[in-house]
N, C-alpha and C positions, 0 to 999 in steps of 0.2 A: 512810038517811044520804046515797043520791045523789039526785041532782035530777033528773027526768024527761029535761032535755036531757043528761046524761051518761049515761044510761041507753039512750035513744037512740041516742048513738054507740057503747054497745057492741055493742046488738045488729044495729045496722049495719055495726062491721067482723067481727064474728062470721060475718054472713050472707056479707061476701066473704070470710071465711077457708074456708067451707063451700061456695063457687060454685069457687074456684078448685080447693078437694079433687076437687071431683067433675068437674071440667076434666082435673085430670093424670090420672083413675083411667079416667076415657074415651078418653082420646088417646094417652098414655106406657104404655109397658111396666114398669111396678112391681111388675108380680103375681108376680114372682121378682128375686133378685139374683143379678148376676155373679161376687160375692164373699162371704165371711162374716164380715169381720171390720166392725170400728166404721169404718173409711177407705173402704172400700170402697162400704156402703151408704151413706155420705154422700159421696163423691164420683157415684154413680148417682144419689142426690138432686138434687145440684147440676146435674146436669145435663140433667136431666129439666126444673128450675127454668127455666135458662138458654134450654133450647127452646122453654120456653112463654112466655114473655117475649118471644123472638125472634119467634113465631108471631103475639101479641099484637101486635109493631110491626106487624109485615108485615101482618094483616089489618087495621090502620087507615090503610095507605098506600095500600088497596084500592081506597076510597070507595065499593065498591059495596056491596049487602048480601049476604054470602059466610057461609054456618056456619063457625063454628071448628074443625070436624071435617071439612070439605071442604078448608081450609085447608090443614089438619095430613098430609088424606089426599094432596093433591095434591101441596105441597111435599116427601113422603119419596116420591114418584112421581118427580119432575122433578130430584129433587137430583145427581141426577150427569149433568144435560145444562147447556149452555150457553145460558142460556135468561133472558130477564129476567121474574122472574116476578111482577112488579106488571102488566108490559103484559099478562101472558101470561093473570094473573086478570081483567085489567079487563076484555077485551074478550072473550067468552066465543062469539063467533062468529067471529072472526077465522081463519085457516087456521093451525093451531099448526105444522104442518111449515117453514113459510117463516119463521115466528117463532124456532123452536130454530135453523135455519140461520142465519140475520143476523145471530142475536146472536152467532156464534163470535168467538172474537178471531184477530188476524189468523196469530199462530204455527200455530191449531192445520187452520189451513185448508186449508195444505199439506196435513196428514193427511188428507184427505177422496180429492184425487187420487192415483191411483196412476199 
């Protein structure tokens, strides 16, 4: 009853519905929940979604060629410094200490001197 190009299209978005499963089971913490009710595990869905999505812009704002799982490893690394982390991926030689420093903003610079 379908016609080989709709046949086609399913089992091309099937294969990205199957790329992206096996993206959040590598990268996201799924393999337990925080809660047990119906809200809970879909809000830890949702959010799981939302990081990989965000992960997804950020490694195409890269340009370079970066695995997604370096991405994901570096970004939950760097996430609590002050750090711009496109410049911080892009240039992979660069001296990362003078990188996290520059990028502070200017309130919190005070904090640095005592």
């Amino acid at each position: 009853e379908l016609s080989v190009e709709e046949l086609a299209e399913i089992y091309k978005r099937r294969w990205a519905i199957e790329t992206l499963y096996k993206q959040l089971k590598q990268n996201f913490p799924l393999h337990f929940f925080y809660g047990e009710s119906v809200n809970a595990i879909q809000i830890q869905t949702w959010g799981v979604l939302i990081a990989n999505l965000l992960c997804t812009v950020l490694s195409r704002m890269i340009k370079r060629h970066v695995s997604f799982s370096q991405i994901v490893t570096t970004l939950r690394l760097t996430l609590m410094y002050y750090t711009n982390f496109i410049a911080f991926m892009r240039d992979s030689q660069k001296d990362k200490s003078a990188t996290v420093l520059k990028e502070l903003p200017p309130a919190s610079e005070s904090l640095l001197v005592d």
